[in-house]
C-alpha positions in Angstrom: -28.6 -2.4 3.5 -26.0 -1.9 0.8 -23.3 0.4 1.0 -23.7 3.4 -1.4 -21.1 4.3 -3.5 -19.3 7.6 -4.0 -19.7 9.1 -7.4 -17.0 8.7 -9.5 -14.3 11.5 -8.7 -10.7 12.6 -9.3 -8.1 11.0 -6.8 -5.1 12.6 -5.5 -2.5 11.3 -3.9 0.1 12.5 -1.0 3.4 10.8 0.6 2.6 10.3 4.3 4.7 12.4 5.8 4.3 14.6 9.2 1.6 17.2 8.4 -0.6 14.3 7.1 -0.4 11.8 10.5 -3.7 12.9 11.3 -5.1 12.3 8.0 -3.6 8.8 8.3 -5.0 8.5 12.0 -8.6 9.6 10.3 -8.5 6.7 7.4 -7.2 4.0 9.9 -9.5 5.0 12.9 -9.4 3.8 16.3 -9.2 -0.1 15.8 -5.6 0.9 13.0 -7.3 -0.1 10.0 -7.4 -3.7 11.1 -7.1 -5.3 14.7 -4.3 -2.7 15.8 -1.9 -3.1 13.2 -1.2 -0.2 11.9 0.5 -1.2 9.3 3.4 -2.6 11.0 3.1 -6.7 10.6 5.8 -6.8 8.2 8.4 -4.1 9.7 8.3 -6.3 13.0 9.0 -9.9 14.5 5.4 -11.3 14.8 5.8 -11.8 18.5 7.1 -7.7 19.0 4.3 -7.1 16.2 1.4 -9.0 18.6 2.4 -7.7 22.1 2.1 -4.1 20.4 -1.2 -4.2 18.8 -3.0 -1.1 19.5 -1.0 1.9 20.8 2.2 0.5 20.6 2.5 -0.1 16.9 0.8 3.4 16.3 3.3 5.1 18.3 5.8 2.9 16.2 4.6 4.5 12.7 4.3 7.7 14.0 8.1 7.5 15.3 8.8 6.6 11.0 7.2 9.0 9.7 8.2 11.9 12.4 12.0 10.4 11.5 11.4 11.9 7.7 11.3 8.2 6.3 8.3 8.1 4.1 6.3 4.8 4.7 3.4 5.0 1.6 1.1 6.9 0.0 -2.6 8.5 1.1 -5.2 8.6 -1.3 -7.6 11.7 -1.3 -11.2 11.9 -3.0 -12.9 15.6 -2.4 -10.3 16.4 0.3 -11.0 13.5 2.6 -7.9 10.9 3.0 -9.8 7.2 1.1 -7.4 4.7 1.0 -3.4 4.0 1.6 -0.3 2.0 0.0 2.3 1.0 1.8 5.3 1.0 -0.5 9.2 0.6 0.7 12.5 -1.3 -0.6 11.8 -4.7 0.2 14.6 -4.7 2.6 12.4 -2.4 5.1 10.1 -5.4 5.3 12.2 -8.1 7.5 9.2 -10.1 7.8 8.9 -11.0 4.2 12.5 -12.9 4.2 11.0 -14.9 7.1 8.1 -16.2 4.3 8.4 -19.5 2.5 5.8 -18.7 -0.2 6.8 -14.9 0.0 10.9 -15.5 -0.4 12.8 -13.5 -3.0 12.5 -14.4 -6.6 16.4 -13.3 -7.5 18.8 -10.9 -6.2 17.3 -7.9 -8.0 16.5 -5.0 -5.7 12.7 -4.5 -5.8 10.5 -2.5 -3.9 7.5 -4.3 -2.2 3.6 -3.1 -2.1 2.7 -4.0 2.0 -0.3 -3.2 2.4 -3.4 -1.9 0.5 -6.4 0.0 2.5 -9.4 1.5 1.6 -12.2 3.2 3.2 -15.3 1.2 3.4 -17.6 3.7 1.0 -14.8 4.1 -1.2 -14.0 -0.1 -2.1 -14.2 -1.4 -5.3 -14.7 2.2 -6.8 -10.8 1.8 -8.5 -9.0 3.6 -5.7 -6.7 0.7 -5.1 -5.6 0.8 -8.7 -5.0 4.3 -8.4 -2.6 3.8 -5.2 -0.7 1.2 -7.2 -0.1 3.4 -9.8 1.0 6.0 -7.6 3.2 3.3 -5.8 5.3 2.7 -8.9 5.8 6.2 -9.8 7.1 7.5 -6.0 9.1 3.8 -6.6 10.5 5.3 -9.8 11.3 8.8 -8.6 13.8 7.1 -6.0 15.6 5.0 -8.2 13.5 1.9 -8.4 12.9 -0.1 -11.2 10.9 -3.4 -9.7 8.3 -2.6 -7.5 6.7 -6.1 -6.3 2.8 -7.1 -4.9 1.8 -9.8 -2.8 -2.0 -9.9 -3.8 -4.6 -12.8 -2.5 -6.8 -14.5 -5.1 -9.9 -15.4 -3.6 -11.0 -19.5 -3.3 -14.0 -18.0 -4.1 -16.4 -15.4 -6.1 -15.9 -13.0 -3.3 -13.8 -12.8 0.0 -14.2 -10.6 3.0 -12.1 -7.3 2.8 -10.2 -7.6 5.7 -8.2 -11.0 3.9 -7.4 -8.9 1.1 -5.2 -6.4 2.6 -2.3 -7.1 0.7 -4.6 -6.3 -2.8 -6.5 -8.7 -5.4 -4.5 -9.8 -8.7 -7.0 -7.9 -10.9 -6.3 -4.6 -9.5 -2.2 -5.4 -10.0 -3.4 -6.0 -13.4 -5.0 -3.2 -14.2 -2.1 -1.0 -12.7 0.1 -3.0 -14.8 1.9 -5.3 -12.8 2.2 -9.1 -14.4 2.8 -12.5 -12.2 6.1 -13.6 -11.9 5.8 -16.8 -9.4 3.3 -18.5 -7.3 4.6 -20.6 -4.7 0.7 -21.3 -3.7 -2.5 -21.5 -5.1 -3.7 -18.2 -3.8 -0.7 -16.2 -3.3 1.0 -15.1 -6.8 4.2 -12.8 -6.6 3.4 -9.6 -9.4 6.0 -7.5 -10.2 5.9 -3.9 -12.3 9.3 -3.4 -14.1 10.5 -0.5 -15.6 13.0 2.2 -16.2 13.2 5.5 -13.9 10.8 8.0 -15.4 8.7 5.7 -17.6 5.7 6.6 -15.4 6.2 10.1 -15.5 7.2 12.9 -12.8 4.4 13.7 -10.1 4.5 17.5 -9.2 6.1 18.4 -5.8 3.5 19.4 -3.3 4.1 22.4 -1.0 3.1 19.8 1.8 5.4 16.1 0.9 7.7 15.3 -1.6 5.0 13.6 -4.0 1.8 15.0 -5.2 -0.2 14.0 -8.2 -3.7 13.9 -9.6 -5.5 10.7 -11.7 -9.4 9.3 -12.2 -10.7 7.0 -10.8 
């Protein structure tokens, strides 16, 4: 039986910081959104990152965000957390200078899209494009200027979700992001340029530094 969609509602959007953890345990669930990763393939060395699937790498995000860095971004439809960004200077991401197709483009600081999930219900209903959006303005509002995406395009008409956890290229699109290289066939490099406070100001939330509203 298909899946039924949610209607079409208004999306907001919070940093993940403490008061939110469980709203981030919520959305990820007890398998960490994908085989115990919890969004920590590219912060480690694959052999720490494998040895620590499961508890160890969510005790490993919960020790960021309790540390006040802010890791990415929670998506909320009718209260409920739907989806997540993963959005940090490049730099935070030591397994990215470790990829051959991934390797920097110049010397130019960027900020790097990780990860992209959403809630089952809740795919292919535009909140993906919504966190990307959201992703460059937090990017802005701390100096940034690049922020850079890692999307998969699909060999074929569709793909299963779990291979596309780094985002498709038509939902970089539509947030505005254009592709700058592609070292292989499925793997382009899109980048969003622009100049601090192009994307606007989101309004400080009583609960995280970033708090903003858009459609779906």
């Amino acid at each position: 039986m298909a899946l039924k969609r949610p209607k079409v509602q208004s999306l907001t959007f919070q940093t993940l910081v403490p008061d939110r953890w469980a709203d981030f345990e919520r959305l990820f669930g007890e398998r960490g959104a994908c085989g115990g990763c919890w969004c920590m393939l590219w912060r480690l060395k694959r052999s720490e990152f494998q040895r620590g699937k499961g508890p160890w790498n969510k005790a490993r995000m919960r020790r960021l965000v309790v540390s006040g860095k802010v890791p990415g971004i929670l998506a909320y439809a009718g209260g409920a957390p739907v989806g997540w960004c993963a959005i940090a200077p490049r730099d935070d991401y030591p397994a990215l200078e470790r990829s051959r197709v991934l390797k920097r483009l110049d010397d130019r600081p960027v900020w790097s899209v990780a990860c992209l999930f959403v809630e089952k219900r809740h795919r292919r209903t535009g909140v993906s494009v919504g966190l990307l959006r959201a992703a460059v303005e937090f990017a802005g509002q701390r100096g940034g200027t690049i922020v850079e995406g890692y999307p998969v395009e699909p060999k074929k008409e569709t793909m299963p979700d779990v291979f596309a956890w780094t985002g498709l290229p038509s939902g970089f699109k539509k947030a505005g992001f254009i592709e700058c290289a592609r070292r292989s066939p499925t793997r382009p490099i899109m980048r969003c340029e622009f100049r601090p406070g192009d994307r606007g100001a989101g309004t400080r939330g009583t609960d995280g530094p970033y708090a903003t509203s858009r459609r779906r």
